[in-house]
C-alpha positions in Angstrom: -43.5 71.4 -15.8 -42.2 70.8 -19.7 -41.0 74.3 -20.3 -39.1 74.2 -16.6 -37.6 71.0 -17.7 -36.8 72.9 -20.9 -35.3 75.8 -19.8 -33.1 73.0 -16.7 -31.5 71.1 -20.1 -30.9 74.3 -22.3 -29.5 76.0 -19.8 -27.4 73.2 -18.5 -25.4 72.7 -21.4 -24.6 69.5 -21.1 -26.6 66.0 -20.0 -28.7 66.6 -17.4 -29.7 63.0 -14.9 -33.8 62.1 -15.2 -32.8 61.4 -11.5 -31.7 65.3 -10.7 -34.9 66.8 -12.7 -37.2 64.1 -10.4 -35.0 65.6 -7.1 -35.3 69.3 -7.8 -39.1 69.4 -8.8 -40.3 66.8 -6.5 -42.3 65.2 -9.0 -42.1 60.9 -10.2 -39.9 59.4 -13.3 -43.8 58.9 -14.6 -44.1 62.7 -15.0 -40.7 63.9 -16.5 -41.1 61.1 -19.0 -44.8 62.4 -19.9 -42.5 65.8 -20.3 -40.1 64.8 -22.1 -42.2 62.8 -24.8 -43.9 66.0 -25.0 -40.2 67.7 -25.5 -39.6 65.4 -28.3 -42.5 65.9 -30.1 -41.9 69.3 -29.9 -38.5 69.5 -31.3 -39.0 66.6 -33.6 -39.2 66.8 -37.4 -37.6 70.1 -39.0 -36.5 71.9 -35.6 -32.9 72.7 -36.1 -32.7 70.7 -32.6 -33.6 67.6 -30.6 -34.3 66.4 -27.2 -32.0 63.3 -26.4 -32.7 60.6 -23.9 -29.6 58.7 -23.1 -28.3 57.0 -20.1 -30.9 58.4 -18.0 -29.5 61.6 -19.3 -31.4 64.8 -21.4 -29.4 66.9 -23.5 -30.3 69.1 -26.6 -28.5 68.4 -29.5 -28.4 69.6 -33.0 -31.0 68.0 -35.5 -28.7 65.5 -37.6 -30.5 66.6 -41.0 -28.6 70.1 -39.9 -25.3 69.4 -39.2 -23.9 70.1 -42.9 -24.9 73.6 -41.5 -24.1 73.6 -38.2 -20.1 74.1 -39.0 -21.1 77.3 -40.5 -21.3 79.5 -37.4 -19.1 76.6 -34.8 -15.8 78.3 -36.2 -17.2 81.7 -36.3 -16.7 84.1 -33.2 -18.8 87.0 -32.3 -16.4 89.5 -33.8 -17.0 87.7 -37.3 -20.4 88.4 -37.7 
């Protein structure tokens, strides 16, 4: 169930409600949170990103030891590479 969770808040975009992951897969609060300590865990340290848990909320955001880089391809389109 982590990597479905995974693949709901990457794809999402923005933050995605505990509440709508608990809905969709039909599973308990208990279970997404075992997910998503395992998400954090995952993405903690050096990864370039990081699982957030706000307001009841998931969202991936960029790892703040990498946003002096992160500027370098956010002005950049497709054509400039």
């Amino acid at each position: 169930m982590t990597n479905i969770i995974e693949a709901i808040v990457f794809a999402s975009g923005e933050p995605v409600p505990v509440k709508y992951i608990v809905e969709k897969l039909g599973c308990s609060l208990k279970e997404v949170n075992a997910c998503v300590d395992e998400l954090k865990e995952r993405y903690s340290g050096e990864s370039g990103i990081h699982i957030l848990a706000f307001n009841g909320k998931l969202q991936f955001a960029s790892n703040p030891q990498s946003v002096s880089y992160t500027h370098l391809r956010a002005h950049e389109t497709l054509s400039d590479l």
